[in-house]
C-alpha positions in Angstrom: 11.5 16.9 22.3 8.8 16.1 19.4 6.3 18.6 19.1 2.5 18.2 21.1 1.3 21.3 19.6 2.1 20.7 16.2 -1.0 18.6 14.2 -0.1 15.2 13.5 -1.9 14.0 10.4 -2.1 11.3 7.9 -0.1 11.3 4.9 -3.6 11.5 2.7 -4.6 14.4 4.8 -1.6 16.2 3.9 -1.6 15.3 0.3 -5.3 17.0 0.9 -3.9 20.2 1.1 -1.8 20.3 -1.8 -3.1 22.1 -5.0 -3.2 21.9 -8.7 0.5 23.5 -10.2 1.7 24.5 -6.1 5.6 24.6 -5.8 6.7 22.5 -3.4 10.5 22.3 -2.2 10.9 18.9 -1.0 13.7 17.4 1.3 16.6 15.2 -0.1 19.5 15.0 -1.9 19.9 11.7 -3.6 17.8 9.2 -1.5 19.4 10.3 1.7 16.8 12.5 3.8 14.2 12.0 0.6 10.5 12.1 1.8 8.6 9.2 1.2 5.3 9.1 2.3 3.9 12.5 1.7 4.6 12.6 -2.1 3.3 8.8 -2.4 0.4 10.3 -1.3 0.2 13.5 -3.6 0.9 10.9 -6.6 -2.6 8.9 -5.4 -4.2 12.0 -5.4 -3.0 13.2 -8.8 -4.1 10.0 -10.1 -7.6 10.0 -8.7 -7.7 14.2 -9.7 -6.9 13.2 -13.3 -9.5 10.1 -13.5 -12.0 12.6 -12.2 -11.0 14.8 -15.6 -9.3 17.4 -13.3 -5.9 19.0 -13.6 -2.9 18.6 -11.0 0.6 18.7 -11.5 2.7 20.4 -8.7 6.8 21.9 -9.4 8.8 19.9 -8.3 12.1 21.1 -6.2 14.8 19.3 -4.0 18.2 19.8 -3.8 19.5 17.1 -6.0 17.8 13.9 -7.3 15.7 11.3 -4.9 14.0 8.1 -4.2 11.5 5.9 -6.0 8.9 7.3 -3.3 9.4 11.0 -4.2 10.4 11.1 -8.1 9.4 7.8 -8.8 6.0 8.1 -7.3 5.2 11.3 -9.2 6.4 10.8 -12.3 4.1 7.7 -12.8 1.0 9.6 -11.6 2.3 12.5 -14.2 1.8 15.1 -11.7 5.1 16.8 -12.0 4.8 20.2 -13.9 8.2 20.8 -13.5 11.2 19.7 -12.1 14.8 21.2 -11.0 17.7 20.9 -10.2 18.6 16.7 -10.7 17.3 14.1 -11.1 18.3 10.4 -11.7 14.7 8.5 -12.0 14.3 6.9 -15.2 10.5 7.1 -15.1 11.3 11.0 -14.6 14.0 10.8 -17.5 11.6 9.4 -20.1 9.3 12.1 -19.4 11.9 15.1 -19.8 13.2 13.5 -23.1 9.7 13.3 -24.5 9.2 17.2 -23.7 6.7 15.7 -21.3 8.2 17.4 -18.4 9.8 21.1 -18.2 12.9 20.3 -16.2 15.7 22.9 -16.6 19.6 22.1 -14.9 21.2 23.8 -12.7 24.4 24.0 -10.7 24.0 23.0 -7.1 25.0 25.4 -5.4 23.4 28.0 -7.2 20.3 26.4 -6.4 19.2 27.4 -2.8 20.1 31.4 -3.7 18.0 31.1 -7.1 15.0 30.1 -4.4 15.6 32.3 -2.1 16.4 35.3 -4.2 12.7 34.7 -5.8 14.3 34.0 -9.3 12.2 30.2 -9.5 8.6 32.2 -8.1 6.8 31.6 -5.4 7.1 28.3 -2.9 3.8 27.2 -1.7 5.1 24.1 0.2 8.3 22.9 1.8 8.1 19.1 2.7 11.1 17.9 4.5 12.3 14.6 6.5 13.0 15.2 9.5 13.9 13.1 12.8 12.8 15.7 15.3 10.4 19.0 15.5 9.7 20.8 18.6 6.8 23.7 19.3 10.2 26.3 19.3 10.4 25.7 15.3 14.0 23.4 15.6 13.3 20.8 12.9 16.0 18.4 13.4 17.3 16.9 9.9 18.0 13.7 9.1 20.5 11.9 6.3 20.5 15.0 4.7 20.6 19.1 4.2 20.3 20.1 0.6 18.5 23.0 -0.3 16.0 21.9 3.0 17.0 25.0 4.9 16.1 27.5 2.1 12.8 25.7 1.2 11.4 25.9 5.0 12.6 29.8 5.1 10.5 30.7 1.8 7.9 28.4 1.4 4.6 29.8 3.1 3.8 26.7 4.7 5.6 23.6 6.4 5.0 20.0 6.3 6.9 17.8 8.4 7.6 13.9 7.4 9.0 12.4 11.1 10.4 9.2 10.4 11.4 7.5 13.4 13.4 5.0 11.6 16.3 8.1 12.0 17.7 8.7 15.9 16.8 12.1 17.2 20.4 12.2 18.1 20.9 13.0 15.1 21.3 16.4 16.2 24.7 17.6 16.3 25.8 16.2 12.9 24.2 19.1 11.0 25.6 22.6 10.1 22.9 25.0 9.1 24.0 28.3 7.5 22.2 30.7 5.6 24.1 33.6 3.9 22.8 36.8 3.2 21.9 37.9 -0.1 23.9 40.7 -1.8 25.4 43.3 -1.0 25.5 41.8 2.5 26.8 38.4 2.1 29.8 38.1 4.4 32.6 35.6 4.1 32.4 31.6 5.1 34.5 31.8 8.0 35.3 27.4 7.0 39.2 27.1 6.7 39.4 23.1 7.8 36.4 20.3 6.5 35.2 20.3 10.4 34.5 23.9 10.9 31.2 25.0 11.5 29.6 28.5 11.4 26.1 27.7 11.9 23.5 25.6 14.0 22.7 21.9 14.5 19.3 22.7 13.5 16.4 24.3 10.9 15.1 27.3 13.0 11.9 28.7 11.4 8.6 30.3 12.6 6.2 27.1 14.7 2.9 29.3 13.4 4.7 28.0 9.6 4.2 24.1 10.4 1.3 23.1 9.9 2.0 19.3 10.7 4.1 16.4 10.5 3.1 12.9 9.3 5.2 9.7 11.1 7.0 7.3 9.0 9.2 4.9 9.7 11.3 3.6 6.8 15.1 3.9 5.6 16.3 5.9 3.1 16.2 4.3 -0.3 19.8 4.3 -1.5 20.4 1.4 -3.8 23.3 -1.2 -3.5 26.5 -0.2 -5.1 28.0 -1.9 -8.1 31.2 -3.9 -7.2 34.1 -2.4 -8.5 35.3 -4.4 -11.8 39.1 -4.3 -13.4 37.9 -1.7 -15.6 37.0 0.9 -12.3 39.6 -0.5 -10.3 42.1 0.2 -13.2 41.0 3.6 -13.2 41.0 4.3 -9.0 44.5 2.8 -9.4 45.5 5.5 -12.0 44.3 8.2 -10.3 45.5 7.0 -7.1 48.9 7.0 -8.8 48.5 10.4 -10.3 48.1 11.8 -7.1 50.7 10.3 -5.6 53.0 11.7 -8.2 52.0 14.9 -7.6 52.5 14.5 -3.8 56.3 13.6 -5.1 56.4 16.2 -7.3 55.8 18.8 -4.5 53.0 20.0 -6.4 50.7 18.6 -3.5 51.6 19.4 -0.2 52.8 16.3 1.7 49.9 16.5 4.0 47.5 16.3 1.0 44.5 18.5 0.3 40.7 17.9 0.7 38.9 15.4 -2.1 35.7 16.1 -3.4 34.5 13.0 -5.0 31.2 12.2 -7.0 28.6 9.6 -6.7 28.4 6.1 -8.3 30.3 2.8 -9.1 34.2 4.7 -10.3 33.8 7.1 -7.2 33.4 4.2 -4.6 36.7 2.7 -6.8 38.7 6.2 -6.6 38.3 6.5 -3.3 39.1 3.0 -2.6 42.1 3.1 -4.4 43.1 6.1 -2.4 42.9 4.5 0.5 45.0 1.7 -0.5 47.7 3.6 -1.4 50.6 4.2 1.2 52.0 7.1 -0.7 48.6 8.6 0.2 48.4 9.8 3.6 45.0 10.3 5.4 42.8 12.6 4.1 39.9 14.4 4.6 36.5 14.8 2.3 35.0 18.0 1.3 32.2 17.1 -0.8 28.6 16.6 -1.5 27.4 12.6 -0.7 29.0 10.6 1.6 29.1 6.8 0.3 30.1 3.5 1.8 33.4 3.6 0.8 33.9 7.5 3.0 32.7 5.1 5.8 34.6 2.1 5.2 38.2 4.7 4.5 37.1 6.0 7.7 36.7 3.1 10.0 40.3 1.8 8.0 41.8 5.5 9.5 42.5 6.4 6.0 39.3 9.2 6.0 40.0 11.5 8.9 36.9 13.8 8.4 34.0 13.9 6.0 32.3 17.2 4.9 29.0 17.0 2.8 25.2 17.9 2.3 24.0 14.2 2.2 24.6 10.8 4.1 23.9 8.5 1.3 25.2 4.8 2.6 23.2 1.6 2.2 21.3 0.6 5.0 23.9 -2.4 6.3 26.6 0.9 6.5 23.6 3.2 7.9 22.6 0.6 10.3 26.4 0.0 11.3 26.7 3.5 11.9 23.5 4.1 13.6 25.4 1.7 16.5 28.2 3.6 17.1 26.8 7.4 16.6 28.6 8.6 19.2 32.1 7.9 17.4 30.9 9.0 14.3 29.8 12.5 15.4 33.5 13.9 15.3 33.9 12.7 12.0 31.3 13.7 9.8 29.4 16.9 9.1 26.3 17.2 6.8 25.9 21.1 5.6 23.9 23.3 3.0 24.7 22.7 -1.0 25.7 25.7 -1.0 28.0 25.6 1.4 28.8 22.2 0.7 29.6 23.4 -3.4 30.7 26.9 -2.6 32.5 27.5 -5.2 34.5 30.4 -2.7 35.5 27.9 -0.3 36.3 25.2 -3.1 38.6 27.4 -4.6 40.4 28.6 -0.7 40.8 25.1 0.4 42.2 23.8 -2.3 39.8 20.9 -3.1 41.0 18.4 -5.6 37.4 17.4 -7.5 37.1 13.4 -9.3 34.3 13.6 -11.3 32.6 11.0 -13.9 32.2 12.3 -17.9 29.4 10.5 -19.9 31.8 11.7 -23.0 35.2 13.9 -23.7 36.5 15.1 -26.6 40.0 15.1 -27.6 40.6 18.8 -27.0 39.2 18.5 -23.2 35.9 19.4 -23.0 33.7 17.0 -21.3 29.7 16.2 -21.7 28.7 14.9 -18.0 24.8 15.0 -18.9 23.7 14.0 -22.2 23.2 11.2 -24.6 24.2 11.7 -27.9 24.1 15.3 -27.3 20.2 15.4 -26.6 18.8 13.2 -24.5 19.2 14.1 -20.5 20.8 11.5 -18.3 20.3 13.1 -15.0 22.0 16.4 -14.9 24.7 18.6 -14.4 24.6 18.5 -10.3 27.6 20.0 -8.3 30.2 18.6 -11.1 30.7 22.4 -12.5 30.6 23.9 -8.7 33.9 22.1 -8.1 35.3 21.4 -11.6 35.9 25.2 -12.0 37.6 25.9 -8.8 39.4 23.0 -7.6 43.0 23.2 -7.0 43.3 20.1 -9.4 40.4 19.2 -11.5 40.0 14.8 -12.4 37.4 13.6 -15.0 37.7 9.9 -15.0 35.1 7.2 -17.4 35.9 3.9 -18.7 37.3 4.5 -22.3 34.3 2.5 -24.1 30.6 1.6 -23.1 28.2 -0.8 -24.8 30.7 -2.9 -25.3 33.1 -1.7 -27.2 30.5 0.3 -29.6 30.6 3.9 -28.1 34.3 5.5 -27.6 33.6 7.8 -24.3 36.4 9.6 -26.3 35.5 11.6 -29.5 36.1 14.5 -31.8 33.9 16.9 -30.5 31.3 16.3 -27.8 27.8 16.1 -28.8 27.0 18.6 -25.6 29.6 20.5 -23.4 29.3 20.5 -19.2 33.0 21.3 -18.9 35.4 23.4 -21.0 38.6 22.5 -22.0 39.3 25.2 -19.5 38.4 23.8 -16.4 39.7 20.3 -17.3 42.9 19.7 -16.2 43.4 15.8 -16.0 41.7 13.2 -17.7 41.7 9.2 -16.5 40.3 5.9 -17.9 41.4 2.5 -17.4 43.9 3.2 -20.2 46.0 5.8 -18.4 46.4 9.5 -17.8 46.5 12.7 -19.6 47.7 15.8 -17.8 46.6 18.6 -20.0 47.6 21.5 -17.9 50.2 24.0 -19.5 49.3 22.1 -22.6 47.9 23.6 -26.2 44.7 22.2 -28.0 46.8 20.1 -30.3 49.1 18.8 -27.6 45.6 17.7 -25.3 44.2 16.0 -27.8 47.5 13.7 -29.0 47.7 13.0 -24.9 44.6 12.3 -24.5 44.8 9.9 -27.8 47.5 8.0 -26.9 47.2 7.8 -23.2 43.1 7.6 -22.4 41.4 6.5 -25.6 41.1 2.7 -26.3 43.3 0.9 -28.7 40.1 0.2 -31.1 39.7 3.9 -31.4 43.3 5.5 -31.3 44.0 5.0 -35.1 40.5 7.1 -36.3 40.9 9.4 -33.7 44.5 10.2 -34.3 43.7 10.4 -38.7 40.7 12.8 -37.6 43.0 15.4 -35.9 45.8 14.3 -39.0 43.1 15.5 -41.4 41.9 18.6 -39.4 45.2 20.6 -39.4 44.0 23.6 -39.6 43.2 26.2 -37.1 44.2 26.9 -33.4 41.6 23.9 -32.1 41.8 21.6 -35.5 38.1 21.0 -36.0 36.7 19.6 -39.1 32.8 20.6 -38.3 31.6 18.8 -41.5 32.6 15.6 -39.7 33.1 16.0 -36.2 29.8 14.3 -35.4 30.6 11.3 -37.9 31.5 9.0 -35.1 27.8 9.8 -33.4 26.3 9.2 -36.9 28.0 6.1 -37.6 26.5 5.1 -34.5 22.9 6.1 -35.0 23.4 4.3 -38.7 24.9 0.5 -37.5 25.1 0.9 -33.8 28.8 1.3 -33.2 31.4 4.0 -34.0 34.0 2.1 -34.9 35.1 1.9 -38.5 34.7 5.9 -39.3 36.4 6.5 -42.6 37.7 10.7 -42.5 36.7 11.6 -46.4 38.3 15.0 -45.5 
């Protein structure tokens, strides 16, 4: 039952209450479960503070990136002092890049302990989304957990956004744990993606709220890209990598848990799972559930989804909304850092597909910046997974910009992922299994069976002309691809004067 004791108030009036450089730990994790209101109202209120020659910024914290509303809304009204842990607004980008913003990247699942063990300072605020609040202090979550949990345990006060557009039943798709902190932290008793340990709802202290502001609106997830030969190419290859492992007995023949990440290549992977009959049905443990977890499901080639967020376009959200009552066996929306736990990555044997911005040809892979300085949108729960799974997949198309940047290069002009947590690489050229496999062996794989044709004969005279050494590095001209590109605009045509 909604709350008659707790104030409800206007979006302005609770923007009213918010002060120059608070903290405020916001709901969301992507779009799903974002707020929208609230913060659209701080940003008018920053804007009218800083025509009135007044200061205000607030922190900004949420457990991965949001929506237009919330990041969006902020960054154009320049009232975000600073930001962590993800982000993916390029309003929000530009001001990062310029040194504008303090934003510092972190791991995901380290993210919710770093709060709550004091190590970001004090929370002022948490703001969350929620589709139900009662006078007992159950808030009722919608699309998604995050680091919400956390946030409403620290923060000294609560704000509620209730948006109606979510179903109260709702409840009973949410798992809320909180572990203890050191030396008491106890074991995640989760041996299966459906397990749960903790409760359907966000329990905190009523005399904490101190209102909730109604809203009616869907999450703002955008559309998709359609998959394209280049991404189906590469779902196809890692569909068929699997499936050779499955044959190879080095996957057991019931298959093991896939943790996939977010975007265009992801919705491909897992699409091309599903469509492969060597593949059996599978479940997800993994941080955003897209369309495609929801389309693999309703085909009953997803048997169970495990994750922190609901992140579906609002035809799949709507579809869903129709039949709750036969979703609510199949999916489960939990803590990131239970969701990422790197403990229960590692015991359930979680194979992890994530997307690299750039690779090098020893292994090592750059998942956040440009050109080795400019931020993208961060590291998120990539490096949670990537260093535990039981098989770890970077996949990226072999070129972007047409042809003028190889994803694949000497050495990469920033490092996410060591050549020590990445065991298989895929583009829509083919596959390089590097595990059991030296420096010089990796990088003649990944040459030959990732890299694209235009590239392969520069790449393969680079490592030619640095011989030396365990991991044959020229450093005088490992960054000569990158500055041919800043010169002319395109890498190919690097001459090795080595």
């Amino acid at each position: 039952m909604t709350a008659n004791r707790i104030k409800e108030m206007t979006a302005e009036e609770a923007a009213a209450l918010i002060k120059n450089e608070d903290v405020i730990g916001f709901s969301g994790f992507t779009p799903a479960g974002a707020c929208k209101v609230i913060p659209t109202a701080i940003a008018k209120k920053a804007m009218a503070e800083h025509e009135a020659g007044r200061p205000f910024k607030v922190g900004v914290v949420t457990g991965a990136s949001t929506g237009p509303s919330l990041d969006g809304a902020l960054a154009k009204a320049n009232a975000v002092l600073f930001r962590t842990p993800y982000q993916s607004n390029a309003d929000l980008r530009k001001q990062i890049n310029s040194g504008e913003t303090r934003f510092f990247d972190m791991h995901l699942s380290l993210l919710p302990q770093y709060v709550r063990y004091g190590f970001l300072g004090k929370f002022n605020w948490a703001i969350v989304e929620a589709c139900d609040v009662n006078d007992n202090g159950e808030i009722t979550l919608t699309t998604s957990v995050g680091a919400s949990p956390t946030f409403c345990d620290v923060a000294d006060k609560i704000i509620v956004e209730l948006n109606t557009y979510h179903p109260k039943a709702l409840r009973g798709f949410h798992d809320i744990y909180l572990p203890d902190s050191p030396p008491n932290r106890k074991e995640l008793r989760i041996f299966k993606a459906d397990d749960r340990i903790g409760t359907e709802v966000v329990k905190v202290d009523p005399a904490k709220i101190v209102g909730y502001v109604v809203n009616h609106a869907p999450d703002e997830v955008a559309e998709f890209k359609e998959s394209n030969p280049i991404t189906q190419k590469i779902g196809e290859n890692t569909a068929r990598f699997l499936a050779g492992e499955i044959a190879a007995g080095r996957i057991p023949r019931e298959f093991l848990p896939i943790q996939s990440g977010v975007g265009n290549i992801a919705n491909a992977v897992l699409g091309a799972l599903g469509a492969n009959p060597e593949i059996p049905q599978f479940s997800l443990y993994s941080e955003v559930i897209q369309d495609s977890v929801i389309d693999l499901m309703d085909a009953g080639r997803i048997r169970f989804a495990s994750g922190t967020s609901l992140t579906v376009t609002k035809d799949v959200m709507d579809r869903l909304y129709k039949d709750l009552s036969g979703y609510r066996s199949k999916i489960l929306l939990r803590p990131q850092e239970i969701s990422n736990s790197p403990e229960l990555v590692r015991r359930l044997g979680i194979i992890s597909i994530n997307t690299a911005l750039e690779l090098d040809i020893f292994g090592n892979v750059n998942s956040t910046h440009v050109l080795g300085k400019n931020i993208m949108n961060g590291i998120g729960g990539s490096g949670d997974f990537t260093r535990n799974a039981y098989i770890s997949i970077f996949t990226c198309p072999s070129v972007a910009k047409g042809g003028k940047i190889s994803a694949i290069v000497p050495l990469c002009s920033h490092m996410d992922h060591s050549e020590h947590s990445v065991q298989v690489i895929i583009t829509e050229q083919g596959i390089a299994d590097l595990r059991g496999k030296g420096p010089v062996e990796r990088a003649r794989l990944i040459i030959e069976n990732c890299a694209n044709p235009d590239y392969r004969g520069e790449l393969r005279d680079y490592l030619k002309a640095s011989k030396d050494g365990h991991t044959p590095q020229t450093l005088k001209y490992s960054f000569a691809m990158h500055e041919k590109f800043l010169e002319t605009g395109d890498m190919r045509g690097v001459k090795w004067d080595i």
